[in-house]
PyMOL CGO cylinders between C-alpha atoms (Angstrom):
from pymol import cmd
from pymol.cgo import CYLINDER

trace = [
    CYLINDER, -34.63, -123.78, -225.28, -35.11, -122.54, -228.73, 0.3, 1, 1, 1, 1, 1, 1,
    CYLINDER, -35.11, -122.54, -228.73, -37.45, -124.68, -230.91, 0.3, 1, 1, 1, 1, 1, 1,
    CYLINDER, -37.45, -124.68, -230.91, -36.35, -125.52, -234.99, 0.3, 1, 1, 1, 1, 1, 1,
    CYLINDER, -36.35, -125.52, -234.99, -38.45, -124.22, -237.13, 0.3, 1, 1, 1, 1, 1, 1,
    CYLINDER, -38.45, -124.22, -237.13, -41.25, -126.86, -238.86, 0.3, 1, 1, 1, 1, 1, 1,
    CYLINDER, -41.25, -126.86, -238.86, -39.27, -127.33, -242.03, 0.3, 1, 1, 1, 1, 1, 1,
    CYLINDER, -39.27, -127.33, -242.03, -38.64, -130.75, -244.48, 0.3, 1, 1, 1, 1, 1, 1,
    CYLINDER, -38.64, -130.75, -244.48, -35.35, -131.08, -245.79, 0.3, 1, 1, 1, 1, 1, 1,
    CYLINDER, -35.35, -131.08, -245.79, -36.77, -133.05, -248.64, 0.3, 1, 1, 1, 1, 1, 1,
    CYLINDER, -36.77, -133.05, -248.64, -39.67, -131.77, -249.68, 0.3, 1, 1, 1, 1, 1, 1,
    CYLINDER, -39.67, -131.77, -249.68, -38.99, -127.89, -248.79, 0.3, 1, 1, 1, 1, 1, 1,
    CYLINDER, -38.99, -127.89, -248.79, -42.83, -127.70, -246.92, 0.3, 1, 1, 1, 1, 1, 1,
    CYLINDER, -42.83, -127.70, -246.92, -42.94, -125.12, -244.20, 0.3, 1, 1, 1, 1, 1, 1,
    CYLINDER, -42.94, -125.12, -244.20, -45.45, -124.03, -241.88, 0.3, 1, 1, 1, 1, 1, 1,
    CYLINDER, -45.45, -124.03, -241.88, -48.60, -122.26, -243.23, 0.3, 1, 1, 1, 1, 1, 1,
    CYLINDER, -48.60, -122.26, -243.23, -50.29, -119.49, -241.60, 0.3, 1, 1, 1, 1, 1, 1,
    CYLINDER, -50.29, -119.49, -241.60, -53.74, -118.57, -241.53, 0.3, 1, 1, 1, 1, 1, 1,
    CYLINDER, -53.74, -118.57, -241.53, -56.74, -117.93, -238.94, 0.3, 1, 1, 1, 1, 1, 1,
    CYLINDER, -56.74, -117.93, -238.94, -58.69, -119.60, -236.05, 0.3, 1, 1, 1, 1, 1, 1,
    CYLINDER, -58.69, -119.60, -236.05, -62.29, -118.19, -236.17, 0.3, 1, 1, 1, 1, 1, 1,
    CYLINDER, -62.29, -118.19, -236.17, -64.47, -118.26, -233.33, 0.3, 1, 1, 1, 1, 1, 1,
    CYLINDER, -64.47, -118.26, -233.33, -68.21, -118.88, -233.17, 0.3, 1, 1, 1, 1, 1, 1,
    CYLINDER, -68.21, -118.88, -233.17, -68.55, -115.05, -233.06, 0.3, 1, 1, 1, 1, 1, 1,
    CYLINDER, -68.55, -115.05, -233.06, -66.28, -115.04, -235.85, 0.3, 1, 1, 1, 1, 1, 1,
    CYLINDER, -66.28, -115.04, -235.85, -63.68, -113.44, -234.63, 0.3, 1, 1, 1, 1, 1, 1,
    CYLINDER, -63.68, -113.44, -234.63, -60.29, -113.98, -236.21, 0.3, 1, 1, 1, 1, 1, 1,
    CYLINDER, -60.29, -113.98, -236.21, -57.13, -114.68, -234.30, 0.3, 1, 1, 1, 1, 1, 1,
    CYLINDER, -57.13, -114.68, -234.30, -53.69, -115.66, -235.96, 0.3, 1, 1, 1, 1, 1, 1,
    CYLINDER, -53.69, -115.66, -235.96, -52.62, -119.45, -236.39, 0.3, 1, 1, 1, 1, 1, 1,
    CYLINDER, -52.62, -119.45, -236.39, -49.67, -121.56, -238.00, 0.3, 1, 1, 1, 1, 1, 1,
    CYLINDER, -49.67, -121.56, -238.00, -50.70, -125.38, -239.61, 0.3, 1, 1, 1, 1, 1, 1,
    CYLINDER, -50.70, -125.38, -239.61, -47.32, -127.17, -239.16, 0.3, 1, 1, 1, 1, 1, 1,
    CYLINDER, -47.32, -127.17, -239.16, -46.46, -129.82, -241.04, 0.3, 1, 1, 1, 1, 1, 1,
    CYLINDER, -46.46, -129.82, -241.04, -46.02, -133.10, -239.75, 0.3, 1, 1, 1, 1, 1, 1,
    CYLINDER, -46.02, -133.10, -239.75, -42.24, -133.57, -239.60, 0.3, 1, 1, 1, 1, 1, 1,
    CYLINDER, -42.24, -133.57, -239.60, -40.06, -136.07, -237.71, 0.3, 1, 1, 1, 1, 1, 1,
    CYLINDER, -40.06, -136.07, -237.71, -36.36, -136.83, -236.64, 0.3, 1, 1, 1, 1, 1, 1,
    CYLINDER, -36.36, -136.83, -236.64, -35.26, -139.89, -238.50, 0.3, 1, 1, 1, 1, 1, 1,
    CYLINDER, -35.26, -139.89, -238.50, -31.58, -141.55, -238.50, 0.3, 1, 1, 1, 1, 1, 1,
    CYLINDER, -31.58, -141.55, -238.50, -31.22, -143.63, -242.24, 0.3, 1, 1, 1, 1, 1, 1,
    CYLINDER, -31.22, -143.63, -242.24, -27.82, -145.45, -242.36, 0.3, 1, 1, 1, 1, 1, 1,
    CYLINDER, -27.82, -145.45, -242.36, -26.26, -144.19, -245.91, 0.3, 1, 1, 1, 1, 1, 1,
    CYLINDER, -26.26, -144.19, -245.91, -23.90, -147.30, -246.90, 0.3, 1, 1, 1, 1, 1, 1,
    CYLINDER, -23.90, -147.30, -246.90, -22.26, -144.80, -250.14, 0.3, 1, 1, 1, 1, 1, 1,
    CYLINDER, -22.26, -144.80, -250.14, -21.04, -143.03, -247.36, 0.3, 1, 1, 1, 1, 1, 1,
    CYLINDER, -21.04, -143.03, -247.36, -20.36, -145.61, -244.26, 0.3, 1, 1, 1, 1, 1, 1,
    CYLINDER, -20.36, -145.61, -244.26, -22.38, -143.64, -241.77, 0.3, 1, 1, 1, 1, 1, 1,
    CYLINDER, -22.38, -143.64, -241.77, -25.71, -142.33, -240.14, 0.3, 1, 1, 1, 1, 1, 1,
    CYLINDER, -25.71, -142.33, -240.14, -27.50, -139.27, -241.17, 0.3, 1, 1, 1, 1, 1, 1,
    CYLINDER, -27.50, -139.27, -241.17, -30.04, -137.78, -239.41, 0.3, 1, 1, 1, 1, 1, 1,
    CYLINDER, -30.04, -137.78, -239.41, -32.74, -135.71, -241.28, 0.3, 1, 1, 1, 1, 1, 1,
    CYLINDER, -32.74, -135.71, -241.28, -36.01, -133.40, -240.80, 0.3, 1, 1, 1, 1, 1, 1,
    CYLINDER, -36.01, -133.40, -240.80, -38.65, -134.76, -243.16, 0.3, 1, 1, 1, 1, 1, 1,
    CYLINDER, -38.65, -134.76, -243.16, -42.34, -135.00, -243.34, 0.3, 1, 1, 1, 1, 1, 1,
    CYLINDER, -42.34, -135.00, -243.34, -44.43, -137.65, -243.34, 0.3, 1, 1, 1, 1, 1, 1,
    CYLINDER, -44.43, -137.65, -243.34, -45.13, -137.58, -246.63, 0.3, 1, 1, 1, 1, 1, 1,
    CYLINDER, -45.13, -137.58, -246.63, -41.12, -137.09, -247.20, 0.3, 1, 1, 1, 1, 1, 1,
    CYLINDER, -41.12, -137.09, -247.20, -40.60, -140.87, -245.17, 0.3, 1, 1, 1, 1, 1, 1,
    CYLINDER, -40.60, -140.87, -245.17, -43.16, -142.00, -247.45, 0.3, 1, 1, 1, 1, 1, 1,
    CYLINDER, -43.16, -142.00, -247.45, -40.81, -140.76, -250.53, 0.3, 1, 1, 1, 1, 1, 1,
    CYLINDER, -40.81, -140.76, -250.53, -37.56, -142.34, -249.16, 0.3, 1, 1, 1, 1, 1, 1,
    CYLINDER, -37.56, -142.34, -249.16, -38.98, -145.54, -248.61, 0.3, 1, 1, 1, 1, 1, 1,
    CYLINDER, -38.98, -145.54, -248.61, -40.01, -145.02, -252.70, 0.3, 1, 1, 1, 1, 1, 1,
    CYLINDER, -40.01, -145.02, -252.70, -37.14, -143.85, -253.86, 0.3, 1, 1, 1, 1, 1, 1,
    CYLINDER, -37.14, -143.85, -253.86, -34.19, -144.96, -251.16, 0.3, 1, 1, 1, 1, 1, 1,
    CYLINDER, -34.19, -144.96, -251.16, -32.08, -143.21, -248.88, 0.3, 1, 1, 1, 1, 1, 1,
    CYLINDER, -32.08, -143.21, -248.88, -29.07, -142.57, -251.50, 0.3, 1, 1, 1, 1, 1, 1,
    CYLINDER, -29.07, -142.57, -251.50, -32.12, -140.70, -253.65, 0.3, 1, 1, 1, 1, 1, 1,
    CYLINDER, -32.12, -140.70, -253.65, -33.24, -138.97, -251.48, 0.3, 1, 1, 1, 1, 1, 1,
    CYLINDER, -33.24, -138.97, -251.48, -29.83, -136.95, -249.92, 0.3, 1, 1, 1, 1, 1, 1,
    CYLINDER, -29.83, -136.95, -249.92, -28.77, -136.35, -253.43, 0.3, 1, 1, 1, 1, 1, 1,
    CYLINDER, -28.77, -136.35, -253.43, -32.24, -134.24, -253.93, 0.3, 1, 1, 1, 1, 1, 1,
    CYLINDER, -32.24, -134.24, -253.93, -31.63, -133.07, -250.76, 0.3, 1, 1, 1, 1, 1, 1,
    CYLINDER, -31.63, -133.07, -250.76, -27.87, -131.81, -251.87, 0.3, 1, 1, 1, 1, 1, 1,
    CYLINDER, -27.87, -131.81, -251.87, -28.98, -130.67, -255.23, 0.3, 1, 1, 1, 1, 1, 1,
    CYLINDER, -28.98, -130.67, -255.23, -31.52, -128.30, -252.94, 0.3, 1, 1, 1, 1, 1, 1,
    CYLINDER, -31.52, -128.30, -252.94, -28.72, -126.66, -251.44, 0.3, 1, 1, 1, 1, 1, 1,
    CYLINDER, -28.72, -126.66, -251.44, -28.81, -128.44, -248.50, 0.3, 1, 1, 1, 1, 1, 1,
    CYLINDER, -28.81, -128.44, -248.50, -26.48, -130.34, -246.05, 0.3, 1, 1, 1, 1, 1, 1,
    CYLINDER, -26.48, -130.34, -246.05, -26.63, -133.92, -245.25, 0.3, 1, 1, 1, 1, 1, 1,
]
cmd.load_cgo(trace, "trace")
């Protein structure tokens, strides 16, 4: 089963890769995900559910700024709701 890729629809963040280093110090190739989640937000302009890829800190934001905000930054990205 292919896996998505680590990737907010919000806020745009994306894995970043750097290196585990042993006590010998001996470097071997990591990724630091972000911390992203499914959620389903019911979007009343439209009538339905939409279910999105965010971060934490990207949940945080939509409780801020509301759902409605939120996929309108998420359309004027380029991306689909």
């Amino acid at each position: 089963m292919p896996s998505m890729s680590a990737h907010c629809q919000l806020t745009g963040s994306k894995p970043g890769f750097g290196n585990d280093i042993s006590h010998s110090y001996r470097r071997t190739p990591r990724r630091f995900d972000p911390n992203v989640q499914h959620k389903r937000y019911w979007l009343p302009g439209e009538g339905r559910h939409v279910r999105l890829t965010l971060s934490a800190r990207a949940i945080r934001t939509v409780d801020r700024i509301g759902i409605e905000a939120a996929v309108a930054r998420i359309r004027a990205r380029g991306g689909k709701v």
